[in-house]
C-alpha positions as semicolon CSV with decimal commas, in nm:
position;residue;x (nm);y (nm);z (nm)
1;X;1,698;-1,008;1,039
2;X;1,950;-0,738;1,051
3;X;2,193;-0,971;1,109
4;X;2,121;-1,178;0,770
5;X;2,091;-0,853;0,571
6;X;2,419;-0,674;0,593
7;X;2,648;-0,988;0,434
8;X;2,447;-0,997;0,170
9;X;2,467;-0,623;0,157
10;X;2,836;-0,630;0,148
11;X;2,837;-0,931;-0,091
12;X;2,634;-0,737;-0,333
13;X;2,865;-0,455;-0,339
14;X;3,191;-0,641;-0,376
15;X;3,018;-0,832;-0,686
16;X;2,885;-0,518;-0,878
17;X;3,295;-0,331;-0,829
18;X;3,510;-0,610;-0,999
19;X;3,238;-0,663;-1,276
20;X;3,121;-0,385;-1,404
21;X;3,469;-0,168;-1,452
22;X;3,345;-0,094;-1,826
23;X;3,083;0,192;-1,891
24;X;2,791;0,033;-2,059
25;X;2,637;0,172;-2,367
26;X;2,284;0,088;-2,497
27;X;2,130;0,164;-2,867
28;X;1,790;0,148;-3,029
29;X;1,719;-0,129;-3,131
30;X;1,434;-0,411;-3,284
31;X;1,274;-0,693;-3,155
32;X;1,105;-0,910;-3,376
33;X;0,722;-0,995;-3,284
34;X;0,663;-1,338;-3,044
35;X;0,499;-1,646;-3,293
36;X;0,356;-1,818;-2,961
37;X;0,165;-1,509;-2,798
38;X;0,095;-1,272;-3,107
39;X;0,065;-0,919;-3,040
40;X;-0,154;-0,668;-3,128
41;X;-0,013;-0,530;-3,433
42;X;0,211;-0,716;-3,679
43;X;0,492;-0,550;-3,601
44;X;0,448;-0,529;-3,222
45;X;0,530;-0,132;-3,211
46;X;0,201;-0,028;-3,116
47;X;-0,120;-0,101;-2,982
48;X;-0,531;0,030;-2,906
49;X;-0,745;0,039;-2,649
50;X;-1,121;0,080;-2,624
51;X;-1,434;-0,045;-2,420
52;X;-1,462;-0,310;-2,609
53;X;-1,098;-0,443;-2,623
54;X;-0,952;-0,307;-2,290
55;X;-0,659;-0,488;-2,292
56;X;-0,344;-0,502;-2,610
57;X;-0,032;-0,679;-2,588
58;X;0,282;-0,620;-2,758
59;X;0,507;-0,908;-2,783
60;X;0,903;-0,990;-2,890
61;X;1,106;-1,294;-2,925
62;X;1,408;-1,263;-2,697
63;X;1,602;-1,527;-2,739
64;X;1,879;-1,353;-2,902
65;X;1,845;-1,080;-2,604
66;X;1,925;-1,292;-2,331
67;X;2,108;-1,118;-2,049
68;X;2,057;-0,804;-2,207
69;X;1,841;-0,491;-2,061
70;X;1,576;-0,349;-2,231
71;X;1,443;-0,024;-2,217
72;X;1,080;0,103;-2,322
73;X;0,947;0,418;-2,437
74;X;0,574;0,406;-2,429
75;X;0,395;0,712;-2,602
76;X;0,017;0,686;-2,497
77;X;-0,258;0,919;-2,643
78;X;-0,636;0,957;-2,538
79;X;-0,827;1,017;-2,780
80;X;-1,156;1,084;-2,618
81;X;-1,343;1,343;-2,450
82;X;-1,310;1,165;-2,125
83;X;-1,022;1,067;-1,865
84;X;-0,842;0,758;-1,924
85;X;-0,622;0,534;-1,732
86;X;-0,380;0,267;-1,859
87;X;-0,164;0,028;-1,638
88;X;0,131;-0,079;-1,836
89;X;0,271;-0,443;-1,704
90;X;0,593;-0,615;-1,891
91;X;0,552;-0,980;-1,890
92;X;0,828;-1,232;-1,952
93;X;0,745;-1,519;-2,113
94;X;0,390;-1,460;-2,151
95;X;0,097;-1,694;-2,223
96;X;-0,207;-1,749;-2,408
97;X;-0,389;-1,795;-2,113
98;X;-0,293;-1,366;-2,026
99;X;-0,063;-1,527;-1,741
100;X;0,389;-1,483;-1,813
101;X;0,666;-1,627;-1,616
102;X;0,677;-1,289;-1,484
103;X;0,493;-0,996;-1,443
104;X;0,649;-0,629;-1,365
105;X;0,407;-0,348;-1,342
106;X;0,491;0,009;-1,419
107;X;0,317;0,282;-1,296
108;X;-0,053;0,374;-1,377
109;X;-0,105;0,633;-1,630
110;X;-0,412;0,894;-1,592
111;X;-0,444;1,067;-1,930
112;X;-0,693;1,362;-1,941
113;X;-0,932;1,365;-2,261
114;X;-0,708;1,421;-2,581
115;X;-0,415;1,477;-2,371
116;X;-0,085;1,242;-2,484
117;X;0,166;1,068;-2,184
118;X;0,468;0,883;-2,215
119;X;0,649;0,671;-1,975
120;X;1,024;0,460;-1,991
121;X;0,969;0,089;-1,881
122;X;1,323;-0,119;-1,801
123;X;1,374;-0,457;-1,773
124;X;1,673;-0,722;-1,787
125;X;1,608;-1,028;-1,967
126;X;1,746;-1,352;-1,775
127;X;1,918;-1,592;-1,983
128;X;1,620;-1,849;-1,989
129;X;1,342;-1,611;-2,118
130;X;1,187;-1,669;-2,472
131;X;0,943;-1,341;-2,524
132;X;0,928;-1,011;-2,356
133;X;0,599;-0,831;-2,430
134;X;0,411;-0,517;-2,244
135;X;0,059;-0,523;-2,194
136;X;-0,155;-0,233;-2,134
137;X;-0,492;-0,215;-1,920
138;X;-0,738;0,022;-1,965
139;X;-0,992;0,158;-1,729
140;X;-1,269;0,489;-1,794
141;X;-1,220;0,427;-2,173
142;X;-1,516;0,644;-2,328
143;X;-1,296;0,658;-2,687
144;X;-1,016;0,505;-2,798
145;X;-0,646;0,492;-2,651
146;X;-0,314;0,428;-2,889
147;X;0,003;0,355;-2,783
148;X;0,331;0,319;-2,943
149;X;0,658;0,145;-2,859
150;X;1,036;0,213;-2,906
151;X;1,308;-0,012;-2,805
152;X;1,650;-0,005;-2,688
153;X;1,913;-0,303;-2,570
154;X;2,245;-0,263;-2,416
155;X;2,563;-0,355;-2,643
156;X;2,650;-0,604;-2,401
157;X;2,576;-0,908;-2,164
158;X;2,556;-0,923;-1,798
159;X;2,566;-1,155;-1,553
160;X;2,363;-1,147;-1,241
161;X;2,419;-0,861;-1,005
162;X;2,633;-0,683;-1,277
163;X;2,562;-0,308;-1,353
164;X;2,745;0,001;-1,389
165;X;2,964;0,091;-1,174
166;X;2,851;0,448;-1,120
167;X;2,536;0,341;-1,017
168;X;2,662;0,085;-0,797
169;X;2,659;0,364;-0,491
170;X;2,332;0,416;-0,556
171;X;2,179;0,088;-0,578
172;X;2,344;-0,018;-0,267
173;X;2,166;0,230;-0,069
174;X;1,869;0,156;-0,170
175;X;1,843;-0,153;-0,152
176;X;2,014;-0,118;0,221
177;X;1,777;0,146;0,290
178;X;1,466;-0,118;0,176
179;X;1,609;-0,436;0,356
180;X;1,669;-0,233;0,662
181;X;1,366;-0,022;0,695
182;X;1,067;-0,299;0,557
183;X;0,876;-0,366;0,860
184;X;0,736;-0,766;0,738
185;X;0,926;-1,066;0,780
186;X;1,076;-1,158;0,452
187;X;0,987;-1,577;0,422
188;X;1,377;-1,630;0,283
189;X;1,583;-1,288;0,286
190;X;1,859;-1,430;0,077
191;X;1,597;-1,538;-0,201
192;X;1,458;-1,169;-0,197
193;X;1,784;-1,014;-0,192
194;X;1,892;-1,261;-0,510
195;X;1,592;-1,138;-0,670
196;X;1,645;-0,785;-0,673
197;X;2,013;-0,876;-0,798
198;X;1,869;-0,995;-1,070
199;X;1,621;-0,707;-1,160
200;X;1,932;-0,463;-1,107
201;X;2,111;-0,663;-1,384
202;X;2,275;-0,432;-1,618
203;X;2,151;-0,119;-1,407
204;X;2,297;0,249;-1,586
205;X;2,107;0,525;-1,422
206;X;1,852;0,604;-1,122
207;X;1,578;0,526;-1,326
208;X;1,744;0,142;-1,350
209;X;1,723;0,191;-0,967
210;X;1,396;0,288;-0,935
211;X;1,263;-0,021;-1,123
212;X;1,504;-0,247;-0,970
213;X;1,304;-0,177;-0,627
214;X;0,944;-0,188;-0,778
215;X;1,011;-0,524;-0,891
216;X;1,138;-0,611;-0,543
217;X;0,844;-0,463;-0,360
218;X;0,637;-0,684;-0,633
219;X;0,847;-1,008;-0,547
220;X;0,807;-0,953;-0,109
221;X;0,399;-0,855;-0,184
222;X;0,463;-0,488;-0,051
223;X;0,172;-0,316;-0,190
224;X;0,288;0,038;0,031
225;X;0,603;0,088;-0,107
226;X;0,700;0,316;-0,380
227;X;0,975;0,514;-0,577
228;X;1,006;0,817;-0,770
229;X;1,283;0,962;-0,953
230;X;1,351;1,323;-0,872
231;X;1,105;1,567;-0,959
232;X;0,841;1,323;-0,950
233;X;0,583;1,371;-0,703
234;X;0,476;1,079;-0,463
235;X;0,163;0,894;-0,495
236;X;-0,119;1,107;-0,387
237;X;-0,327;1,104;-0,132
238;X;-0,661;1,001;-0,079
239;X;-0,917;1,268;-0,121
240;X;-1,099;1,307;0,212
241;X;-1,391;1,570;0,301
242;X;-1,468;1,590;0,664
243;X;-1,770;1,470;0,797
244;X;-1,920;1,529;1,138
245;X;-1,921;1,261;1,345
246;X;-2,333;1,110;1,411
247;X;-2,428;1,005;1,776
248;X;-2,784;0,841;1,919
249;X;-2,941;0,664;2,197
250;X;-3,177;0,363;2,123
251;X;-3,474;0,297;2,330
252;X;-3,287;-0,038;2,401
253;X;-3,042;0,150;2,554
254;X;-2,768;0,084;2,319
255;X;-2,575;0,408;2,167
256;X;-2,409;0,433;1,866
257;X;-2,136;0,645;1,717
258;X;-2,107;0,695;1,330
259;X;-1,748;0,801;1,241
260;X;-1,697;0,981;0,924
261;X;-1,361;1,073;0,689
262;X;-1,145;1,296;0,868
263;X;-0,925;1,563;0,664
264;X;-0,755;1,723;0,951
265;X;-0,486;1,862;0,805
266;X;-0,356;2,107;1,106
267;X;-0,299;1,987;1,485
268;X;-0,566;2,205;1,576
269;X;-0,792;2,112;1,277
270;X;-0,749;1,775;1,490
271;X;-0,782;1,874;1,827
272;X;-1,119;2,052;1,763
273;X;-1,250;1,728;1,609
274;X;-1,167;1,508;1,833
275;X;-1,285;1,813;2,131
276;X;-1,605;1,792;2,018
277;X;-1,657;1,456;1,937
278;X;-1,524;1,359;2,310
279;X;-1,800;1,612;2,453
280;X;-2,065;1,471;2,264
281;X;-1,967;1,081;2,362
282;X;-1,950;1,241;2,756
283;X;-2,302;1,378;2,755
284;X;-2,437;1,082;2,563
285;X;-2,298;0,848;2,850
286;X;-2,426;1,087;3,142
287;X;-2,787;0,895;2,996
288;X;-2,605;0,560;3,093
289;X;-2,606;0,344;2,772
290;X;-2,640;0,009;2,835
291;X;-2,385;-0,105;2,487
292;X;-2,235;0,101;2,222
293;X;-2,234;0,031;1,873
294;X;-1,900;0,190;1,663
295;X;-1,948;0,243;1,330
296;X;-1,663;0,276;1,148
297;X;-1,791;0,192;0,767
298;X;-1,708;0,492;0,653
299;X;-1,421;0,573;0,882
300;X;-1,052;0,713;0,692
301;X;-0,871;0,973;0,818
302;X;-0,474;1,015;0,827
303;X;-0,391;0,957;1,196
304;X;-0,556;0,738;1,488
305;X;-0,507;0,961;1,771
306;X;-0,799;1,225;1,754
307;X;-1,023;0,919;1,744
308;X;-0,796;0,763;2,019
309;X;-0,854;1,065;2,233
310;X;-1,202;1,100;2,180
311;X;-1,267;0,758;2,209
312;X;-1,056;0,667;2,541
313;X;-1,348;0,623;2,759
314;X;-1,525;0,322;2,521
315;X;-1,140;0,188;2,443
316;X;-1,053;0,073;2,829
317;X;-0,689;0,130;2,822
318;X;-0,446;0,250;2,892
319;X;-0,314;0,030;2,662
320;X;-0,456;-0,012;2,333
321;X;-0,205;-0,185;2,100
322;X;0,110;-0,020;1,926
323;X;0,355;0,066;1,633
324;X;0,575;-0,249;1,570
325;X;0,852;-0,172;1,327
326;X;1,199;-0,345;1,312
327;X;1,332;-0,183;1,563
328;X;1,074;-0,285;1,820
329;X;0,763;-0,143;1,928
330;X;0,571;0,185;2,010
331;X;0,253;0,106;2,259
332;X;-0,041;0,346;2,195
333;X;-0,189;0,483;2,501
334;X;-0,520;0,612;2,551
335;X;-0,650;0,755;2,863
336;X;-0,903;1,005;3,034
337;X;-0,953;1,196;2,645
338;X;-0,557;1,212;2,567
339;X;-0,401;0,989;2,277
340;X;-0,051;0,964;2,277
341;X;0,277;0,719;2,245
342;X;0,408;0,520;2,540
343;X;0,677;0,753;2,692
344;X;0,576;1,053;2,437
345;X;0,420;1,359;2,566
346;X;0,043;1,424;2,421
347;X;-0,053;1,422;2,063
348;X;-0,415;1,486;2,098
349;X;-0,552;1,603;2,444
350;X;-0,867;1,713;2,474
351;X;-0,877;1,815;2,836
352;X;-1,116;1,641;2,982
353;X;-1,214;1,546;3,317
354;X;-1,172;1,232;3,502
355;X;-1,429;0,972;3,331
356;X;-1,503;0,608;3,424
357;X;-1,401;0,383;3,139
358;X;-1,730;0,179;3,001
359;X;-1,662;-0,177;2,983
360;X;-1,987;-0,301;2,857
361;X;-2,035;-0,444;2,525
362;X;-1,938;-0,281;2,246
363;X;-2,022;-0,414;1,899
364;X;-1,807;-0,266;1,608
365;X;-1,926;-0,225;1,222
366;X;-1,634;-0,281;0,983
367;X;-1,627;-0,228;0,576
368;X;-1,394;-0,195;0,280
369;X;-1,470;0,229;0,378
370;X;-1,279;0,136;0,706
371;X;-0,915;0,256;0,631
372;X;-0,556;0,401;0,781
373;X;-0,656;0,524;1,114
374;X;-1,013;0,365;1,080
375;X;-0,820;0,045;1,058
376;X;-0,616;0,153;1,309
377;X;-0,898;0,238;1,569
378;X;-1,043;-0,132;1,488
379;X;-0,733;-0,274;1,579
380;X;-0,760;-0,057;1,892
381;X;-1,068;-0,237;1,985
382;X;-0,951;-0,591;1,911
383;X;-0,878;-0,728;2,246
384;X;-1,104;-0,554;2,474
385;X;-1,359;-0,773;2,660
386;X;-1,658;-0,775;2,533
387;X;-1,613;-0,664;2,202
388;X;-1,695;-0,816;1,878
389;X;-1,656;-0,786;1,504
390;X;-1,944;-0,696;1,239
391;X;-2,016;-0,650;0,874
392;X;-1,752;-0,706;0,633
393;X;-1,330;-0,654;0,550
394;X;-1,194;-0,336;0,580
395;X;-0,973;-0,163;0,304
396;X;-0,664;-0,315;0,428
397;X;-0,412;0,016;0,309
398;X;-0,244;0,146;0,599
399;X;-0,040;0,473;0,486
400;X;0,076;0,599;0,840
401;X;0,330;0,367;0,825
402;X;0,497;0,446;0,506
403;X;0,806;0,669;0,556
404;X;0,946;0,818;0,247
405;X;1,380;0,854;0,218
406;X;1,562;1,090;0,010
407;X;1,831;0,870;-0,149
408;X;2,149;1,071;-0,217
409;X;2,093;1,155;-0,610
410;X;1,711;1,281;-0,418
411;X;1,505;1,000;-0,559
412;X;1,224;0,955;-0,275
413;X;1,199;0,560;-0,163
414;X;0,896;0,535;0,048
415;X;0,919;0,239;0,279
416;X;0,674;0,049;0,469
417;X;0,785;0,074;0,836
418;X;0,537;0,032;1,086
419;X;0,230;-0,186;1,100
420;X;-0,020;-0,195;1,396
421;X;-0,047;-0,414;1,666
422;X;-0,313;-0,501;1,882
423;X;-0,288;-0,493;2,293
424;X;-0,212;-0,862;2,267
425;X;0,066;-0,795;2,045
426;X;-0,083;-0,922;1,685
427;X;0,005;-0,761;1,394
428;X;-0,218;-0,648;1,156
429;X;-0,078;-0,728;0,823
430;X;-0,437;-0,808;0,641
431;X;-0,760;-0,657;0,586
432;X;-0,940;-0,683;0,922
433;X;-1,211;-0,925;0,893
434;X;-1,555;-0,973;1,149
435;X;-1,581;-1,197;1,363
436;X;-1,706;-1,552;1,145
437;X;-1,921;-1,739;1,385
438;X;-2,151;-1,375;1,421
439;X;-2,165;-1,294;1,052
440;X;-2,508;-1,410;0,917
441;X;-2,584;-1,236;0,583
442;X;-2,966;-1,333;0,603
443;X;-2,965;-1,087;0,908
444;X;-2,968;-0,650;0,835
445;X;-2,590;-0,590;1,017
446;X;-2,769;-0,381;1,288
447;X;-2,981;-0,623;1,387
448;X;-2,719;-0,869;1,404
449;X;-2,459;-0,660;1,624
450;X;-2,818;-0,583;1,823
451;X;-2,884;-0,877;1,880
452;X;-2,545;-1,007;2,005
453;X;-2,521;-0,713;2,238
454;X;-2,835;-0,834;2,397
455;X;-2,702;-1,157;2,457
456;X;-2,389;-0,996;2,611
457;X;-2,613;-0,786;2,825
458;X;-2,823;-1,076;2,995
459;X;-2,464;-1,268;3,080
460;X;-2,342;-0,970;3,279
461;X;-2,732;-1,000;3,483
C-alpha cells in the first residue's frame, strides 16, 4: 500500500505549487434559495428546531458557484431549559426524499439550556452540483432551537486539487500522515486519494484542512478518525465508573464471571483490579468448575490487558491474537496472570503462581455494552477450542487504536492505527456478532449458553 501512496503523494504536491501561485481572497456573499428542495425559511438564512420538527434544511442554488468554496457560519441558540444537541450535515444536491449527492457532516453541537454556539462549515462546490443546502438534526429538544446562516464564496475558480499555496505544506502532511498511518485496506487508494483532492479544492487555512480530512474519513467509512484545529480539545471520552467484577458457582458446576466498566486510570489503579479479580477466578477454580460462562455485556474499559492478566488461565495461550497495523503485527500474550506484548516486558502482572490453563468449555455473553477492551477480550476468546458466541453484537468502537498526531501548525489528527486480530490472524473490523446456528431468541441467553455447555460437556465423557 505504501508503495501506491507516496506517487500520488508527490503528484498531489507538484499539482497544488504551479496552480495556486495567487493568494486567494473570499467575500460574503448570497446564495439564492433552491426551487427543487425548498428550505425552511424563504430566504434560506435561518432555520428552527423543536420536538415536533427535528429536522430544518436550508437550501441554495449553486449553479453560478460552481468550483467555488463556500464557507458557513452557523449561529445556533437553545432556547430551552434543557440540553440540546444539533448535528449539522451539508448536502450537495439534495433531495426530496432527505437523501443529496453528497453528504458532509460537521461536528455535533451540545448546547446547554439558553446557552448560544456557533460553528464554520466549508465546502467546495464541484462543477456539476446544482444546490448546496445544510441540514440540522436535533436530538434532547425540550424547547425550541434557531439557527442562522451567513455565507461566504471565494473570488475565484479552482480546479481540482488547487488551493493556496501556503497551505499546501500543510495539507500534504496530513493527508501523508492519514494515507500512511490508516490501518484498513482502502478498496481503490487512487479513488480515495482523488477524493480528498477534491474536498481540498480551493483550501486557504487549517480549518480548510481540517474539513478536507473529515470528508475523507467520511468517503473510506472511518468512523475513529478525527481532527481538531488548535485549541480544540479531542473528542471525549466515554464516561466509565468502575464496577467490581461478580463471580459464582452453579450447582451444575458451571462458573461464571460478570465483568463490569473499568476506569483505571493509573497502572496501579489497573494492577489492583486485575490482582484481585485473578485471586478470586483462582479460588473459584480450586472448587473445579466443570464450564465457565464470561459475561462481558457490560464490559468497557480502556485497555485489554488487566482483563488479559486476570483472565490468562480461562484464555489458553500463550497466544491470544494481536495488534495488526500497517506496519505488521503485535501478538498479545497471556500467560500464568501476566498480559503483555510479544517481545515487550509486562504490562499487567499480577504475580501469580504457576496455574493449569482450563480448557473446558467456555460460553461467552456478548452485547452492544461490550466495547474497546471488552471487544478486545472477545476477540481474545475467538479461536480457543471449545468456545462459543452468545447474545447479541457488541458496540463495535474500538478507541485503543486511535493515535492522535500533532501536525506542524499543532492541529491534532487522530488516526485509526491498529485493529485487533484474533490467534488465527482475523481482523476485527465489525461489531462482533454470536455465533448464528446457537442464537435462539425463544430461549432466556443463560439457558441457551447452559445448555450448549452441557452438550460440550457430555462430548468430552
Amino acid at each position: 500500500m505504501k508503495l501506491l501512496l507516496a506517487p500520488l503523494l508527490i503528484v498531489l504536491s507538484l499539482q497544488a505549487a504551479t496552480l495556486a501561485e495567487a493568494a486567494p481572497v473570499r467575500a460574503a456573499c448570497t446564495l439564492h434559495p433552491a426551487g427543487d428542495v425548498a428550505s425552511q425559511s424563504p430566504d434560506a438564512l435561518s432555520v428552527s428546531l423543536d420536538a415536533a420538527h427535528p429536522a430544518a434544511l436550508a437550501n441554495w442554488d449553486v449553479r453560478w458557484w460552481q468550483r467555488h468554496r463556500v464557507w458557513i457560519t452557523l449561529g445556533v441558540d437553545n432556547r430551552s431549559d434543557a440540553t440540546a444537541h444539533v448535528l449539522p450535515q451539508m448536502l450537495l444536491d439534495a433531495r426530496a426524499d432527505g437523501g443529496a449527492s453528497t453528504v458532509l457532516l460537521g461536528l455535533p453541537l451540545a448546547l446547554e439550556p439558553h446557552a448560544r454556539a456557533s460553528a464554520r462549515l466549508a465546502v467546495y462546490v464541484p462543477d456539476d452540483a446544482r444546490t448546496l443546502g445544510v441540514r440540522l438534526l436535533g436530538a434532547t429538544l425540550a424547547g425550541t432551537v434557531s439557527a442562522t446562516f451567513s455565507l461566504e464564496c471565494s473570488d475565484a475558480r479552482f480546479d481540482i486539487g488547487e488551493r493556496a499555496l501556503a497551505i499546501a505544506p500543510l495539507m500534504d502532511e496530513a493527508l501523508r500522515t492519514y494515507f500512511n498511518s490508516f490501518v484498513d485496506p482502502l478498496n481503490d487508494p487512487r479513488a480515495s486519494y482523488d477524493e480528498a483532492r477534491k474536498l481540498g479544492s480551493g483550501a486557504q487555512d487549517a480549518s480548510d484542512v481540517a474539513w478536507t480530512l473529515r470528508g475523507l474519513m467520511q468517503a473510506v467509512h472511518d468512523t475513529h478518525g478525527y481532527v481538531v484545529l488548535p485549541g480544540e480539545a479531542p473528542p471525549a471520552r466515554r464516561a466509565l465508573v468502575t464496577r467490581a467484577p461478580e463471580l459464582e458457582l452453579g450447582a451444575d458446576g458451571t462458573a461464571t464471571v460478570r465483568l463490569h466498566a473499568l476506569d483505571a486510570l493509573t497502572d496501579a489503579e489497573a494492577l489492583a483490579w486485575a490482582t484481585s479479580l485473578h485471586d478470586k477466578l483462582a479460588e473459584l477454580a480450586m472448587r473445579h468448575p466443570r464450564a465457565w460462562i464470561v459475561d462481558l455485556r457490560d464490559h468497557d474499559a480502556d485497555a485489554p490487558w488487566p482483563a488479559f492478566a486476570a483472565l490468562s488461565a480461562l484464555l489458553d495461550g500463550p497466544a491470544i491474537g494481536g495488534w495488526v497495523s500497517r506496519q505488521g503485527t503485535q501478538d498479545w500474550i497471556a500467560d500464568r496472570g501476566v498480559s503483555r506484548v510479544a517481545g515487550g516486558p509486562a504490562l499487567v502482572d499480577v504475580q501469580a503462581a504457576p496455574e493449569p490453563p482450563f480448557r473446558g468449555p467456555v460460553a461467552l455473553l456478548l452485547g452492544p455494552g461490550t466495547r474497546n477492551a471488552g471487544e478486545d477480550l472477545a476477540v481474545a476468546f475467538r479461536g480457543r477450542a471449545h468456545t462459543r458466541f452468545f447474545g447479541s453484537a457488541t458496540g463495535g468502537f474500538p478507541t485503543e487504536g486511535v493515535v492522535m498526531h500533532r501536525l506542524s501548525d499543532g492541529t491534532g489528527l487522530g488516526v485509526l492505527e491498529t485493529r485487533a486480530a484474533d490467534r488465527k490472524g482475523v481482523v476485527q473490523r465489525v461489531p462482533i456478532e454470536p455465533d448464528a446456528a446457537l442464537n435462539d431468541e425463544s430461549v432466556p441467553l443463560l439457558q441457551q449458553a447452559r445448555d450448549w455447555l452441557a452438550q460440550e460437556r457430555e462430548r468430552s465423557n
